[in-house]
Residue frames as a rotation matrix with the C-alpha (Angstrom) as fourth column:
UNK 1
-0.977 -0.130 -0.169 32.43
0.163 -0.965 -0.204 80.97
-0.137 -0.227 0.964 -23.24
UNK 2
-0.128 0.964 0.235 28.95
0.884 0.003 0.468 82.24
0.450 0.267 -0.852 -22.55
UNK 3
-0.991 -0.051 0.125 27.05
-0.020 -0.859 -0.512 85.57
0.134 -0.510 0.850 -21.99
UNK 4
-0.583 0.812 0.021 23.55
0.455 0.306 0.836 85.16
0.673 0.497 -0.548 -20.87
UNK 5
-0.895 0.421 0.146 20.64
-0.445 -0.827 -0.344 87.90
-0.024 -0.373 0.928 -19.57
UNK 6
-0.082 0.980 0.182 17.11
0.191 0.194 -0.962 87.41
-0.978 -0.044 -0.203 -19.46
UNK 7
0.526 0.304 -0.794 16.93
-0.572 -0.565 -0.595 89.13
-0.629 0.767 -0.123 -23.32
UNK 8
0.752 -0.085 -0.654 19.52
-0.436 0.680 -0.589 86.85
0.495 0.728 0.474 -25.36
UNK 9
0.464 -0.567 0.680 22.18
-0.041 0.753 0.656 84.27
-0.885 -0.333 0.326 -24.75
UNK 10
0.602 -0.704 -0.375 25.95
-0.690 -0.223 -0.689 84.26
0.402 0.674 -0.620 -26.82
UNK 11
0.653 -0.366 0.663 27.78
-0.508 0.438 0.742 81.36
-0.562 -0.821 0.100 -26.87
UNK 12
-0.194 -0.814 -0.547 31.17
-0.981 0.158 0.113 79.64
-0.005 0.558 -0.829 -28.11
UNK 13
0.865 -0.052 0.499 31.44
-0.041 0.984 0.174 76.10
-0.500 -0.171 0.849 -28.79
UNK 14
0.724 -0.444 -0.529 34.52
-0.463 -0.880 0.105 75.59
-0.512 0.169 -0.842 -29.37
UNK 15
-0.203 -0.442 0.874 35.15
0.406 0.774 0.486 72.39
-0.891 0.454 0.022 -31.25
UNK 16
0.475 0.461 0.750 32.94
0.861 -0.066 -0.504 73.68
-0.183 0.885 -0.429 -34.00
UNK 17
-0.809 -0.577 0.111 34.36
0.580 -0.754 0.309 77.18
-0.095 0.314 0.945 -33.90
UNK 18
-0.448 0.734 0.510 30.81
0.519 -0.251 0.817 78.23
0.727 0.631 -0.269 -33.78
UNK 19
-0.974 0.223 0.036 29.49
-0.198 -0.766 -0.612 81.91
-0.109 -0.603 0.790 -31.81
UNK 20
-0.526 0.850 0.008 25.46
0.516 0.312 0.798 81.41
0.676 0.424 -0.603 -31.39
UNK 21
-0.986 0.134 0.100 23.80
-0.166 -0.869 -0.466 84.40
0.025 -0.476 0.879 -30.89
UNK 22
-0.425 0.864 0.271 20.14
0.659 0.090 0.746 84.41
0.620 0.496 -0.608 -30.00
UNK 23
-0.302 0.574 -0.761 17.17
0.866 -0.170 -0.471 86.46
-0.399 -0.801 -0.446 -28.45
UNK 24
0.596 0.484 0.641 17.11
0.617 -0.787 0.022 90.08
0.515 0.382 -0.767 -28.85
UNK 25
-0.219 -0.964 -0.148 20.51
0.966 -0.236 0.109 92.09
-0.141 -0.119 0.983 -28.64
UNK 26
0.427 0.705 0.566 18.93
0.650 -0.675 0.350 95.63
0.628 0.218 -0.747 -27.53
UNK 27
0.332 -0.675 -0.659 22.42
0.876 -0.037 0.480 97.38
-0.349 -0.737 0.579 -25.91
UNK 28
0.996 -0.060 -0.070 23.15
-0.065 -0.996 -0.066 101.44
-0.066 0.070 -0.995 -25.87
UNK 29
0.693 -0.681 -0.237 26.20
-0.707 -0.576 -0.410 102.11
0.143 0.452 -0.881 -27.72
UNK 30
0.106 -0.877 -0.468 29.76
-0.288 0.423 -0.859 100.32
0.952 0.226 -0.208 -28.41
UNK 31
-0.418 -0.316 0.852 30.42
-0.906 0.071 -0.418 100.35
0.072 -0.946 -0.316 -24.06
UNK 32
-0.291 -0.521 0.803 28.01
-0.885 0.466 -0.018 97.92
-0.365 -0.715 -0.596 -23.68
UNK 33
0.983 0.083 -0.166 28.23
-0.159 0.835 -0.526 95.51
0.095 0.544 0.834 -26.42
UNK 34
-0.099 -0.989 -0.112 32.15
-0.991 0.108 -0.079 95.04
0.090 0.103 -0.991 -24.94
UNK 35
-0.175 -0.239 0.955 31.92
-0.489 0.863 0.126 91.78
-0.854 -0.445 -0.268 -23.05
UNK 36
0.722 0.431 0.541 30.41
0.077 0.727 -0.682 90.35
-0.688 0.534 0.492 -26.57
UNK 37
0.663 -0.671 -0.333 33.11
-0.378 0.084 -0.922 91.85
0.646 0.737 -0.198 -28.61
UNK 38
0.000 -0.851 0.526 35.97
-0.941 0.178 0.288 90.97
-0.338 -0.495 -0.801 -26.15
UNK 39
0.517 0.238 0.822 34.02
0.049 0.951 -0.306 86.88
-0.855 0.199 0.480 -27.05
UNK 40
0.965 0.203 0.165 33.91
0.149 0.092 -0.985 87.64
-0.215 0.975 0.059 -30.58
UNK 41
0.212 -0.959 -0.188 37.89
-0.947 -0.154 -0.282 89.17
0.242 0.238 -0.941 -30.54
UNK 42
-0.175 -0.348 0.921 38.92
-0.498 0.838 0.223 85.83
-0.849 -0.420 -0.320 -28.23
UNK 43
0.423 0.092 0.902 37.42
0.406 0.870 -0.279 83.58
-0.810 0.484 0.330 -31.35
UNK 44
0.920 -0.386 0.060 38.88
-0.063 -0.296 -0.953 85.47
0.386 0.873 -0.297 -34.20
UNK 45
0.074 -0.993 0.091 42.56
-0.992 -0.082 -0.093 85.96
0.100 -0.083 -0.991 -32.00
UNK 46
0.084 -0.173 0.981 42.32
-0.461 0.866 0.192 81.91
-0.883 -0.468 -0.007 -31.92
UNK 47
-0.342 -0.241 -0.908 42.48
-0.937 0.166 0.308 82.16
0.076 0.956 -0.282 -35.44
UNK 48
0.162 0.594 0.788 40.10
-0.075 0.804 -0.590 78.91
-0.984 0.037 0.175 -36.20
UNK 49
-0.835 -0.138 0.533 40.42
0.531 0.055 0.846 77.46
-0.146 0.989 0.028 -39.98
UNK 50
-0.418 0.908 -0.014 36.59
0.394 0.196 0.898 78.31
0.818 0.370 -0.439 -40.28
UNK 51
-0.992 0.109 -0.061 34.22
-0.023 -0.641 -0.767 81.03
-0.123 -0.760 0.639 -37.93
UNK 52
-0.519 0.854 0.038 30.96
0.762 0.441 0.475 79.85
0.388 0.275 -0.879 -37.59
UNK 53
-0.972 0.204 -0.119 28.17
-0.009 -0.538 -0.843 82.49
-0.236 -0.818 0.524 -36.81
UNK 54
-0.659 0.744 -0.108 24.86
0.741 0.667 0.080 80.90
0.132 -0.027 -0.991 -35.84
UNK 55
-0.864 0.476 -0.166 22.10
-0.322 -0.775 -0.544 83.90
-0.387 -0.417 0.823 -35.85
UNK 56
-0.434 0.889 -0.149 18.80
0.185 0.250 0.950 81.67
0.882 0.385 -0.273 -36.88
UNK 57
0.221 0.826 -0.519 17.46
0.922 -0.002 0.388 82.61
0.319 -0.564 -0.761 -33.62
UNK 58
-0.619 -0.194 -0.761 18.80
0.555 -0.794 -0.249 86.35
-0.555 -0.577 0.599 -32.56
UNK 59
0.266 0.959 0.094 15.23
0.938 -0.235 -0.253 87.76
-0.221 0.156 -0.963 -33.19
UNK 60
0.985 0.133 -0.107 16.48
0.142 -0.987 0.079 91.90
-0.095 -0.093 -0.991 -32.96
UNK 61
-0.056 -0.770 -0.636 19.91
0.919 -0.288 0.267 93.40
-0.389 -0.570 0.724 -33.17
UNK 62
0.596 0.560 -0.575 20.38
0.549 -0.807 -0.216 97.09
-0.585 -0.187 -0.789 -33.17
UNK 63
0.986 -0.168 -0.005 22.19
-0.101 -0.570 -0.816 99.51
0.135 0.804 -0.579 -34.73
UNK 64
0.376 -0.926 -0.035 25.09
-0.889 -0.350 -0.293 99.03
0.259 0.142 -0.955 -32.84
UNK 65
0.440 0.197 0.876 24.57
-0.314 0.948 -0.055 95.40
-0.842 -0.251 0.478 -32.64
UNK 66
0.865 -0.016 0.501 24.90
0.499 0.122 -0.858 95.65
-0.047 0.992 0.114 -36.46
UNK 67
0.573 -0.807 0.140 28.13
-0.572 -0.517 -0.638 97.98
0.587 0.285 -0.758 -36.57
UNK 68
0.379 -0.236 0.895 29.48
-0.696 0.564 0.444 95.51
-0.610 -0.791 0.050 -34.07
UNK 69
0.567 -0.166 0.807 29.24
0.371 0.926 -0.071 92.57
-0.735 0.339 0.587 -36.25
UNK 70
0.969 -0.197 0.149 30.48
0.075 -0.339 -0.938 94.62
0.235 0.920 -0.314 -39.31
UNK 71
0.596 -0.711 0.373 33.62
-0.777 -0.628 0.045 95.41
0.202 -0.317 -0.927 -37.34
UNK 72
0.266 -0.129 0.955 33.89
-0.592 0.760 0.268 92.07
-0.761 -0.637 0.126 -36.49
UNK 73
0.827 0.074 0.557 33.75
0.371 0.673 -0.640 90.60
-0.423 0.736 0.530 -40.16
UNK 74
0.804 -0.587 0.091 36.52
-0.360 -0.603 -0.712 93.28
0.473 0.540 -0.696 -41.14
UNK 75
-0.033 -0.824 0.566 39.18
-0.959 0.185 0.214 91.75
-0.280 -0.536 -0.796 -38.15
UNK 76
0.444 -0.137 0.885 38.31
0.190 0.980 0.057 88.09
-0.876 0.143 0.461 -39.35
UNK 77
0.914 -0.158 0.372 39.43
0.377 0.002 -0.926 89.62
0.146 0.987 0.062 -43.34
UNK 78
0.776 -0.623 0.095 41.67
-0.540 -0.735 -0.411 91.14
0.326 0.268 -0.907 -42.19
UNK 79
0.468 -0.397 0.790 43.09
-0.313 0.761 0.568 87.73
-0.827 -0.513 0.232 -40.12
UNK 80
-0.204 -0.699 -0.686 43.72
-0.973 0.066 0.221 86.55
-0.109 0.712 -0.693 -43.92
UNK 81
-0.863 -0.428 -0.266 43.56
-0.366 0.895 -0.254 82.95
0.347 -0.122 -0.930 -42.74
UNK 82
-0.749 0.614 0.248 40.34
0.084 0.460 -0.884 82.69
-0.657 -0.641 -0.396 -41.23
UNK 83
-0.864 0.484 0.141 37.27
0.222 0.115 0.968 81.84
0.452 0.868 -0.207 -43.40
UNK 84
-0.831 0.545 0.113 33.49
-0.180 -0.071 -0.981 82.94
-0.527 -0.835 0.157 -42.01
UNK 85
-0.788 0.615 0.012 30.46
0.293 0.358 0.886 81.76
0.541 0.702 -0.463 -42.50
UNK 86
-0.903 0.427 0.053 27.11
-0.296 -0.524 -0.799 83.33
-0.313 -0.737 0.600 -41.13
UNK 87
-0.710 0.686 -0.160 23.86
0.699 0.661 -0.271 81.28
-0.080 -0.304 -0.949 -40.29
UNK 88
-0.863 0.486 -0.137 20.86
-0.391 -0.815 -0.427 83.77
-0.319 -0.315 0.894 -40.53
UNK 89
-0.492 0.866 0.085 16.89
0.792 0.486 -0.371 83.20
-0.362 -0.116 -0.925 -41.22
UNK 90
-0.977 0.027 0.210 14.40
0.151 -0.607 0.780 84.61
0.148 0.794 0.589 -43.62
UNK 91
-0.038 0.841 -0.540 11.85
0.771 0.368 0.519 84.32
0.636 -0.396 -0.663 -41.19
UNK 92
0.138 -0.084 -0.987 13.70
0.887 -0.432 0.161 86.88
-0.440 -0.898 0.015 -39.11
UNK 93
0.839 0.207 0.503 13.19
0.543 -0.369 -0.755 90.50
0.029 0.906 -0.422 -40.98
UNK 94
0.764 -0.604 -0.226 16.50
-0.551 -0.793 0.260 92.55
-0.336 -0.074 -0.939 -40.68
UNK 95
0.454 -0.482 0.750 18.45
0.157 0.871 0.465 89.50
-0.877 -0.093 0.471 -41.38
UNK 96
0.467 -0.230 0.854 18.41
0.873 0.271 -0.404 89.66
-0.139 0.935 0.328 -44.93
UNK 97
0.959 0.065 0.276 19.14
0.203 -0.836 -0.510 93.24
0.198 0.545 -0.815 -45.69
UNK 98
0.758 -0.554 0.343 21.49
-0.512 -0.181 0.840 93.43
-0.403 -0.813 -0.421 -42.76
UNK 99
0.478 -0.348 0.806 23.51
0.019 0.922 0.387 90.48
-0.878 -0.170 0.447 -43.33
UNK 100
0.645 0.032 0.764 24.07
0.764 0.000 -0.645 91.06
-0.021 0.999 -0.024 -47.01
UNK 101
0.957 -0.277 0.088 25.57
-0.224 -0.896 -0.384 94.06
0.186 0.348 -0.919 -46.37
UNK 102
0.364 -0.693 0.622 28.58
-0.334 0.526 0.782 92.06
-0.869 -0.492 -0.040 -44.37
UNK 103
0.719 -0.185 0.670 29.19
0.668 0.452 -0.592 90.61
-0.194 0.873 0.449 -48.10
UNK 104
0.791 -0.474 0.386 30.87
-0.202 -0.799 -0.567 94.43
0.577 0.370 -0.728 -48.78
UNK 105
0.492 -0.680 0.543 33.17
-0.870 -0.405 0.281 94.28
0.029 -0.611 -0.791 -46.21
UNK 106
-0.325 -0.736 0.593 34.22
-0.740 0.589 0.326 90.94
-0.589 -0.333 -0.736 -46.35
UNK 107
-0.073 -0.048 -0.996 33.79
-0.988 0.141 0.066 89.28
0.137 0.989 -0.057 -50.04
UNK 108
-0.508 -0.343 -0.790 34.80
-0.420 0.900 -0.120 85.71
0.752 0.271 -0.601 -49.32
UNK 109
-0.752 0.360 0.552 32.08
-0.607 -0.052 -0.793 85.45
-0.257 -0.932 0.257 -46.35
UNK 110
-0.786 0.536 -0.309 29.88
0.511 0.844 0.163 82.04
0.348 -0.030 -0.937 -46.53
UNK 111
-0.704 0.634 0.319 26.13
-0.686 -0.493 -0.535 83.63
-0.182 -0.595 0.783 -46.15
UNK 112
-0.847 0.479 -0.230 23.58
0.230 0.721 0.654 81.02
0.479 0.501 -0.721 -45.77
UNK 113
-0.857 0.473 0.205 20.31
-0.515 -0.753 -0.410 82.26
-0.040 -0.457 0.888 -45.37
UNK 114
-0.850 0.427 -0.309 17.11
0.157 0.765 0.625 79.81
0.503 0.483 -0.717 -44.84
């Protein structure tokens, strides 16, 4: 599974279980960040032991880029069975603050920040 524009590129691999967002995710409201959730729902309803998400290179995401993913970490907790782990970069500045907050909503999330 892949979505790719001129601005970023989302993709499944799907031995690893692993979603790798990069570029610069700069999309106007919930409508049209679907096609990426519909991805993101497809790997969580496949229920994987283990959800990799690879953001060391997704340079920007927006507010609703960010309420996305949050929504997204709450349907994997809420799977029960499915463990995530999120990739992110201290090079990249929203990362940290962002990312961390994903910790509230879903306790047993794997953040690995470098």
């Amino acid at each position: 599974m892949e979505i790719k524009t001129e601005d970023y590129r989302i993709c499944y691999d799907q031995a690893t279980a692993t979603v790798i967002l990069q570029g610069a995710l700069r999309l106007s409201g919930m409508d049209e960040y679907a096609p990426v959730v519909q991805l993101l729902n497809d790997v969580a309803d496949s229920e994987p032991p283990k959800i990799v998400l690879n953001l060391q290179e997704l340079e920007f995401l927006n507010s609703s880029g960010i309420s996305m993913l949050s929504k997204f970490a709450i349907k994997v907790r809420q799977k029960g069975n499915v463990q995530m782990q999120i990739k992110g970069s201290q090079s990249i500045p929203w990362q940290g603050k962002s990312l961390r907050n994903l910790l509230r909503l879903m306790p047993t999330l794997e953040l690995e920040l470098k």
